[in-house]
TORBAVO-626946 format. One record per residue (C-alpha): residue number from 1; residue in three letters; chain; x, y, z. Coordinates in Angstrom, 1 decimal. Layout:
+-----+------+-------+--------+--------+--------+
:  nr : rest : kette :     xx :     yy :     zz :
+-----+------+-------+--------+--------+--------+
: NUM :  ALA :     A :      X :      Y :      Z :
...
+-----+------+-------+--------+--------+--------+
END
This chain:
+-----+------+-------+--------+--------+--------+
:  nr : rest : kette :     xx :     yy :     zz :
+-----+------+-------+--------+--------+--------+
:   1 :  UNK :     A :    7.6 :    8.1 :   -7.7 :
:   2 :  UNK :     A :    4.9 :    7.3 :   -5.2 :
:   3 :  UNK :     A :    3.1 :    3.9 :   -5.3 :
:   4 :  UNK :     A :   -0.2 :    4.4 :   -3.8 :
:   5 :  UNK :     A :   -0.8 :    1.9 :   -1.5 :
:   6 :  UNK :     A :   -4.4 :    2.6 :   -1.3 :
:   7 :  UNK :     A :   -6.6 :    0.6 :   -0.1 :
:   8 :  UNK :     A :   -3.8 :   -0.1 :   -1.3 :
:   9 :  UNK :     A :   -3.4 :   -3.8 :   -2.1 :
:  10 :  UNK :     A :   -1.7 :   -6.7 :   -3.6 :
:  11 :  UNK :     A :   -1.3 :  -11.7 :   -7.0 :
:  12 :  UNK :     A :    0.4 :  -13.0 :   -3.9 :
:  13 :  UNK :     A :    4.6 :  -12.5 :   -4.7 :
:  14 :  UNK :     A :    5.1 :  -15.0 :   -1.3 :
:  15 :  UNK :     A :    6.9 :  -17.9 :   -2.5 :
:  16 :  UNK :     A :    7.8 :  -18.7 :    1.3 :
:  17 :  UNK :     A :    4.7 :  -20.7 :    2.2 :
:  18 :  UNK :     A :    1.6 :  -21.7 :    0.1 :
:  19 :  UNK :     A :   -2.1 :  -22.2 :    1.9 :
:  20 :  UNK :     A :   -4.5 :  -25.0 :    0.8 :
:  21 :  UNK :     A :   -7.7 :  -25.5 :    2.2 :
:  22 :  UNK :     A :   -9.4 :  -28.7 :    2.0 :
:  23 :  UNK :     A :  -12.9 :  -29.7 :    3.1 :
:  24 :  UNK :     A :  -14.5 :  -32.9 :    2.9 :
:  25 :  UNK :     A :  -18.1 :  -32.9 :    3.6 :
:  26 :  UNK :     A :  -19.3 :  -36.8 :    5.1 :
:  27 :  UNK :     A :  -23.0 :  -37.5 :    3.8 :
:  28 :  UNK :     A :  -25.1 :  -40.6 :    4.7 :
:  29 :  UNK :     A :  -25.2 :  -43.4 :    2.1 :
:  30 :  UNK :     A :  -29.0 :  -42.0 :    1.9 :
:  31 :  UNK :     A :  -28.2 :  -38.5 :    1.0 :
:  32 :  UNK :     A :  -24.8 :  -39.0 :   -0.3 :
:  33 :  UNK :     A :  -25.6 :  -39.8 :   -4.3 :
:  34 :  UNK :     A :  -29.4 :  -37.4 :   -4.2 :
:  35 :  UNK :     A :  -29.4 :  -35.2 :   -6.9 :
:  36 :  UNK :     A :  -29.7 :  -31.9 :   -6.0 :
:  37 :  UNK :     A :  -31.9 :  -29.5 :   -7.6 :
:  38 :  UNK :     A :  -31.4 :  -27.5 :  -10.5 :
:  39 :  UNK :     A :  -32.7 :  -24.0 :  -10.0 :
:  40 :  UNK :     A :  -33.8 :  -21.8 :  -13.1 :
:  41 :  UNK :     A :  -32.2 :  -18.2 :  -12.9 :
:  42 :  UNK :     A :  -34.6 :  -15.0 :  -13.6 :
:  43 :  UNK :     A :  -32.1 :  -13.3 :  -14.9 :
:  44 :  UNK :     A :  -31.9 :  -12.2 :  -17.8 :
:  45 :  UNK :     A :  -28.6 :  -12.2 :  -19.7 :
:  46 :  UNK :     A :  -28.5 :   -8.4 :  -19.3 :
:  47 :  UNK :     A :  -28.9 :   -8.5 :  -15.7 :
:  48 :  UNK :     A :  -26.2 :  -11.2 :  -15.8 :
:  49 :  UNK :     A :  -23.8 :   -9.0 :  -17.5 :
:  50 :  UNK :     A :  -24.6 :   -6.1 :  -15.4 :
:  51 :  UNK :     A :  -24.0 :   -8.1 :  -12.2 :
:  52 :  UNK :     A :  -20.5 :   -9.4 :  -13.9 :
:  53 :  UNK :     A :  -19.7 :   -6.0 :  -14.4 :
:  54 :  UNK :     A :  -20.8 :   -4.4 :  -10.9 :
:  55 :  UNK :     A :  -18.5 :   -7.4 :   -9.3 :
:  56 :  UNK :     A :  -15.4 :   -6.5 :  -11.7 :
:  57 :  UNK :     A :  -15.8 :   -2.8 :  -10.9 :
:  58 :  UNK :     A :  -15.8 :   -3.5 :   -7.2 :
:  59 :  UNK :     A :  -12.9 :   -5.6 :   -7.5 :
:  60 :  UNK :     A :  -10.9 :   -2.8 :   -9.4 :
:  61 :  UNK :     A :  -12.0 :   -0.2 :   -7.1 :
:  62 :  UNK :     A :  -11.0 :   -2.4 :   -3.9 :
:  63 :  UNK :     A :   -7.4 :   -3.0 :   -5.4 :
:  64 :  UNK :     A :   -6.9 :    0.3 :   -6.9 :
:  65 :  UNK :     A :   -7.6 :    1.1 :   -3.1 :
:  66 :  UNK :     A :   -4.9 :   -1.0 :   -1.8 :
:  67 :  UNK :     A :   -2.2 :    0.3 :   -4.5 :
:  68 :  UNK :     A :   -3.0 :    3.3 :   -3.3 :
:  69 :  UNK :     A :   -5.2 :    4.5 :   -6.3 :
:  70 :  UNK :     A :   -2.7 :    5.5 :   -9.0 :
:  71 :  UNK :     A :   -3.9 :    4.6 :  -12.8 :
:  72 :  UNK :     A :   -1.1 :    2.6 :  -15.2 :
:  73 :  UNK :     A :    1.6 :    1.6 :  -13.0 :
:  74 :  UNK :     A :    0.4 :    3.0 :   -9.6 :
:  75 :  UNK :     A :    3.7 :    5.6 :   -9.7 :
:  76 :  UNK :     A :    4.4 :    9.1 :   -9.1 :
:  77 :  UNK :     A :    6.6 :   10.4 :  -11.1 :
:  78 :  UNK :     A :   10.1 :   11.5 :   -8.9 :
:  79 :  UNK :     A :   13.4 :   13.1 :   -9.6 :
:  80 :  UNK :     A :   15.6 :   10.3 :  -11.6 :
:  81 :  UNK :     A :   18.3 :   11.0 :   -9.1 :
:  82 :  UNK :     A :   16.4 :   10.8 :   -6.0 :
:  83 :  UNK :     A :   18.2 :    8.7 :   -3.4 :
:  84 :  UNK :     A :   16.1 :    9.3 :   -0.4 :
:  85 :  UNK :     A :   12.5 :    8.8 :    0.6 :
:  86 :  UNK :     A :   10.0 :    9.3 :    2.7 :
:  87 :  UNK :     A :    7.3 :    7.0 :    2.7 :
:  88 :  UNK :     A :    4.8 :    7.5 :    2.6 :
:  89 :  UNK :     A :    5.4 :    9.7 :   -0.1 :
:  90 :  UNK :     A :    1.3 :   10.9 :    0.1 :
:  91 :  UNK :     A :   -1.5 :   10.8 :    2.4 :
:  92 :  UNK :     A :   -5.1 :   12.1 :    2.9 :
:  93 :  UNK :     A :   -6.4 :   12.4 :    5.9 :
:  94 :  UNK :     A :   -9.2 :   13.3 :    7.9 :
:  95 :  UNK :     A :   -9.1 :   15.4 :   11.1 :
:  96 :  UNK :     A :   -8.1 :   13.3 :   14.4 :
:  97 :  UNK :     A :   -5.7 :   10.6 :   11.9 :
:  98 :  UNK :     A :   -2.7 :   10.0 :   12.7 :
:  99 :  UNK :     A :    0.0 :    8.6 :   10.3 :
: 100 :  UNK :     A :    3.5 :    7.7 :   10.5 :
: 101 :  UNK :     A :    6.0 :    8.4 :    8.2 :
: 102 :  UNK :     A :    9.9 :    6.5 :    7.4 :
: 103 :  UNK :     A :   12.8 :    7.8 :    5.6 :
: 104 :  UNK :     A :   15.0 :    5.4 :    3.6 :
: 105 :  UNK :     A :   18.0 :    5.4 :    1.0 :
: 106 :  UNK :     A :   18.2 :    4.2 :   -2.4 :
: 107 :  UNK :     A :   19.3 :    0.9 :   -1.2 :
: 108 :  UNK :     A :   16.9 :    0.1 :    1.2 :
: 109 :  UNK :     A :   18.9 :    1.3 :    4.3 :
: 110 :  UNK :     A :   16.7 :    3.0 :    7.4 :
: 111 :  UNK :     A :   17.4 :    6.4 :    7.8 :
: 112 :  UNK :     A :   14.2 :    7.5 :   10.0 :
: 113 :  UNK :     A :   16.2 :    8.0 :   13.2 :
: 114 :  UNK :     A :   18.8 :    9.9 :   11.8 :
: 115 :  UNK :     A :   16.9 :   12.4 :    9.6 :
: 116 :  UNK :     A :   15.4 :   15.5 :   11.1 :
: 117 :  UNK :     A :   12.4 :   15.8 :   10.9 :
: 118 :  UNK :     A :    9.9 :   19.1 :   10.0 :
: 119 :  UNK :     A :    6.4 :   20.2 :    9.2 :
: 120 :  UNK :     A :    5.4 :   23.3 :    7.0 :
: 121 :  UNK :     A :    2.1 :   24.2 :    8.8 :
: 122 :  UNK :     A :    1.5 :   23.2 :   12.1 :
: 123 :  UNK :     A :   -1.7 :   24.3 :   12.5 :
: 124 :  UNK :     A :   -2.9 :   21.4 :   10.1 :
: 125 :  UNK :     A :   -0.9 :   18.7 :   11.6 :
: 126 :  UNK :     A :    1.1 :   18.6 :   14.5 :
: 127 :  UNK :     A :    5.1 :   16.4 :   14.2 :
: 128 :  UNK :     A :    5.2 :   14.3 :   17.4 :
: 129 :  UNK :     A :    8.7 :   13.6 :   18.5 :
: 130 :  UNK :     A :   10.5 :   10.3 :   18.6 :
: 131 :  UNK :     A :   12.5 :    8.0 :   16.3 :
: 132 :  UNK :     A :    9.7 :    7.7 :   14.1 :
: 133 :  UNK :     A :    7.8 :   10.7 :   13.5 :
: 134 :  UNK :     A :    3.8 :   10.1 :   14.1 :
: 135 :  UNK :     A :    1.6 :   12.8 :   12.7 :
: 136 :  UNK :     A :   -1.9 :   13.9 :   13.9 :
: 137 :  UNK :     A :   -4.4 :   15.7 :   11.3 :
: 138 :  UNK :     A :   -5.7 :   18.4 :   13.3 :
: 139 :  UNK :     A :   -7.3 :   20.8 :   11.0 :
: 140 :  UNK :     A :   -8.1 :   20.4 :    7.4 :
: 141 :  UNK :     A :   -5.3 :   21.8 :    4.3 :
: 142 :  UNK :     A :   -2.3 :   20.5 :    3.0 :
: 143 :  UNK :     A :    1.2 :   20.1 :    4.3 :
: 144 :  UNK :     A :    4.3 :   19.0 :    3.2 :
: 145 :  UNK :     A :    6.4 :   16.6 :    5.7 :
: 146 :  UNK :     A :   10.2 :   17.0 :    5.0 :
: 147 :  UNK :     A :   13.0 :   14.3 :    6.3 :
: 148 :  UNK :     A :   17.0 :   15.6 :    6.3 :
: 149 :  UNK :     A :   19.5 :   13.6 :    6.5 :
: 150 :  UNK :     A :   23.5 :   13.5 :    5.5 :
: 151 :  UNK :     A :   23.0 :   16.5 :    3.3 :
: 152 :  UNK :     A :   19.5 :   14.9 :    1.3 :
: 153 :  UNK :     A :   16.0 :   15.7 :    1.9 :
: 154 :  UNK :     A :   13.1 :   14.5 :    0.7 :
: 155 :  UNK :     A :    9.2 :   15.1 :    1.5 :
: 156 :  UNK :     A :    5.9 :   13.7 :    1.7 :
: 157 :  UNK :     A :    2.6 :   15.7 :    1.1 :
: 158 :  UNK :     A :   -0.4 :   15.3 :    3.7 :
: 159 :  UNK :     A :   -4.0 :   16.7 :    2.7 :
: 160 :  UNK :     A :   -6.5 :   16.7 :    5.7 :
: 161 :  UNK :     A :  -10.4 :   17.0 :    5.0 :
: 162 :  UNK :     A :  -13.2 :   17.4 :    7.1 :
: 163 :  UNK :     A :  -16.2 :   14.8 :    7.9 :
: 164 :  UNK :     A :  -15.5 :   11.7 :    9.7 :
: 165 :  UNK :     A :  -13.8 :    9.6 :    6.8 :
: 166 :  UNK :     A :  -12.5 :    9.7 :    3.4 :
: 167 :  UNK :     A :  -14.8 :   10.0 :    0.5 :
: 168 :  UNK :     A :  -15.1 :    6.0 :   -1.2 :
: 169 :  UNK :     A :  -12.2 :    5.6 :   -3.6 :
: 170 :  UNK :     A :  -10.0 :    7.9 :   -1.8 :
: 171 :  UNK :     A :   -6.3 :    7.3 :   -2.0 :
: 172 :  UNK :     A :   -5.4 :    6.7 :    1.8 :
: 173 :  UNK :     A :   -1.8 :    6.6 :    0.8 :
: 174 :  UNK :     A :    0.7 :    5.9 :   -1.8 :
: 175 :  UNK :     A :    4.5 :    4.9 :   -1.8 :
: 176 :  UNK :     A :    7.3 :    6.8 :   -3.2 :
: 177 :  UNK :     A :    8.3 :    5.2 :   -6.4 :
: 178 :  UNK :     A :   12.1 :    4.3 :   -7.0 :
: 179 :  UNK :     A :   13.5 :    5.8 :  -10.5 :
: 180 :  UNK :     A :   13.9 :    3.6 :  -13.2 :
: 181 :  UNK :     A :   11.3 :    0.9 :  -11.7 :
: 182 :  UNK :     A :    7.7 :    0.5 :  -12.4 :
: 183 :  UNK :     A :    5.5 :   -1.6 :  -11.1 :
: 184 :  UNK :     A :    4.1 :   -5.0 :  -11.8 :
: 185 :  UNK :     A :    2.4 :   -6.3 :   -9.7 :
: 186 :  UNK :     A :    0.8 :   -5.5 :   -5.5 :
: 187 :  UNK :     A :    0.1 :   -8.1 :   -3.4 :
: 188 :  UNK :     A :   -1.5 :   -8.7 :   -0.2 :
: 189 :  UNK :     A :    0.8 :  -10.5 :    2.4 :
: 190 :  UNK :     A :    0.4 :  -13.2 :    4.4 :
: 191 :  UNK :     A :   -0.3 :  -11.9 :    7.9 :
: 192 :  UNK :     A :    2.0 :  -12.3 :   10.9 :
: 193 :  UNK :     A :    3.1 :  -11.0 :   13.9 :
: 194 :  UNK :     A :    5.5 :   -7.5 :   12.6 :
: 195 :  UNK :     A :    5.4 :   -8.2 :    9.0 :
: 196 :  UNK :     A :    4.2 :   -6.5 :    5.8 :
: 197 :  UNK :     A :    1.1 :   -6.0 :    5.1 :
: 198 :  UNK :     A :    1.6 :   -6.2 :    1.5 :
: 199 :  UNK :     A :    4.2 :   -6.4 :   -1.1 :
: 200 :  UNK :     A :    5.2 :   -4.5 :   -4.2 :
: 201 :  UNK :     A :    6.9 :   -6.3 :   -7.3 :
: 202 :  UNK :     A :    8.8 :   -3.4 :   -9.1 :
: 203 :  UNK :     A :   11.0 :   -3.9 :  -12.9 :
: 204 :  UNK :     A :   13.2 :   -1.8 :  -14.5 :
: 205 :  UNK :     A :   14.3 :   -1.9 :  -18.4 :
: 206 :  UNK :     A :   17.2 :   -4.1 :  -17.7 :
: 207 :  UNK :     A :   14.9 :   -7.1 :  -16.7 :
: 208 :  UNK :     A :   16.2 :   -6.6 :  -13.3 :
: 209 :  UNK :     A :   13.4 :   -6.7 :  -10.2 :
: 210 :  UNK :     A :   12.9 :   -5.0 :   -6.9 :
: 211 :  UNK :     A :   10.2 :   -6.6 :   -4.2 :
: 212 :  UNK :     A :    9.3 :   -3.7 :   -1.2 :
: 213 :  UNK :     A :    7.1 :   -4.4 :    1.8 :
: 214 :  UNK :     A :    4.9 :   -2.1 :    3.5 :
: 215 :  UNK :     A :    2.6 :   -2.3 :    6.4 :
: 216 :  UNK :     A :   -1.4 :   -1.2 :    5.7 :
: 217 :  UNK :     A :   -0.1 :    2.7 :    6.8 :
: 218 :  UNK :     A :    2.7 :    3.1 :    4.2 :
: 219 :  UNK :     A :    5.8 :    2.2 :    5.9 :
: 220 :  UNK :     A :    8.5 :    0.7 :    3.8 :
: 221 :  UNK :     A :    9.7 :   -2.2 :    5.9 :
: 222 :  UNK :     A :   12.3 :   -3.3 :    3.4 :
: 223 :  UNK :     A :   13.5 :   -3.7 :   -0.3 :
: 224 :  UNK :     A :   15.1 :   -6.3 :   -2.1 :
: 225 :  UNK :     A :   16.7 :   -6.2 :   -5.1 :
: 226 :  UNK :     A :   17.3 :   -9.1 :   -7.8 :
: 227 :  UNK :     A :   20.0 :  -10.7 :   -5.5 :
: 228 :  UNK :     A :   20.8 :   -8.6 :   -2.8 :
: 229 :  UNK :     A :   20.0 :   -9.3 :    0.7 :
: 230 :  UNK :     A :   16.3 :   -8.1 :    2.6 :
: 231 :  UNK :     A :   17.3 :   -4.5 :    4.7 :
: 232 :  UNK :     A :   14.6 :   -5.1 :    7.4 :
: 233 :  UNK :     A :   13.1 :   -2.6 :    9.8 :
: 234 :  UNK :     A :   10.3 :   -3.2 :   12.2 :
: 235 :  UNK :     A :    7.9 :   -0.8 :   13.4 :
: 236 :  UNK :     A :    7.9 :    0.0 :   17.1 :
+-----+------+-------+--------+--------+--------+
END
């Protein structure tokens, strides 16, 4: 199941470190206890409402964004027995883009260097070699990227378009799901040098949770389940 990461993104689920900001404004004994004025607003409750409205609309649209667009959950729906992934599992494109893409087990375990690697058009993107395949959109249609590796595949699908960037609301990407998780919640991370980008907070009907990490392009970095330890992979 894909998890759109679209811009994708994310309730903070960093319990690691915690930022507080404090400022303290010094005002002269003078200015210190003036009252400031009180300002009548024009608008009318209407136009109050509207404006709420607008801001929570924006909001949505921004985070649906960074989940990578999906309604409900924010999951594609995969094969129950899927064991290996690429991620990301979809991404739109426009013409001179150029995503990378990872492969992974069911536990969380890099497979991207030993999986082969293939395109089904090459005429609409083009499979760069290396230990982590990096595809340019060349032309615009859709193409499925495929991984192999010890006798599994899985695939990814890329649509190019035309024009110079996405149309607003476009899904840039989306993650692929892992069976019998969902998703709860899709955090932004706190930035540092070769970490995620944001994090994913996944359930299943046991009660039992799963936190991924992805960078802003759709690589899973690592997964974690309820008590096992972080399988980490860094982007070169």
């Amino acid at each position: 199941m894909p998890i759109p990461f679209r811009s994708s993104c994310f309730p903070l689920i960093v319990t690691a470190a915690a930022l507080v900001v404090a400022a303290h404004i010094g005002l002269g004994p003078a200015k210190a206890h003036m009252p400031r004025p009180i300002r009548q607003s024009s608008l009318s409750s209407d136009d109050v409402a509207a404006k709420a409205a607008a801001r929570k609309k924006k909001f949505e649209e921004g985070r649906r964004r960074l989940e990578g667009g999906q309604s409900g959950s924010g999951e594609v729906p995969s094969d129950p027995n899927q064991t290996f992934f690429v991620s990301p599992a979809t991404a739109n494109m426009v013409i001179g883009q150029t995503q990378r893409f990872c492969a992974f087990d069911i536990e969380g375990k890099l497979l991207t260097g030993q999986a082969k690697w293939s395109v089904s058009d090459s005429h609409v993107v083009k499979l760069s070699a290396g230990t982590m395949p990096t595809i340019p959109a060349m032309n615009h249609g859709t193409v499925i990227v495929r991984a192999d590796a010890g006798g599994n595949s899985a695939e990814a699908t890329i649509t190019v378009v035309s024009g110079d960037t996405l149309a607003a609301g476009s899904v840039r990407w989306s993650a692929p799901g892992i069976p019998g998780y969902k998703t709860k919640k899709i955090s932004p991370a706190v930035p540092h040098a070769n970490g995620p980008d944001l994090y994913i907070l996944e359930g299943n009907s046991l009660g039992e949770s799963l936190i991924r990490a992805f960078t802003s392009d759709g690589l899973q970095l690592w997964m974690r389940r309820s008590s096992t330890p972080v399988r980490a992979m860094v982007p070169r």
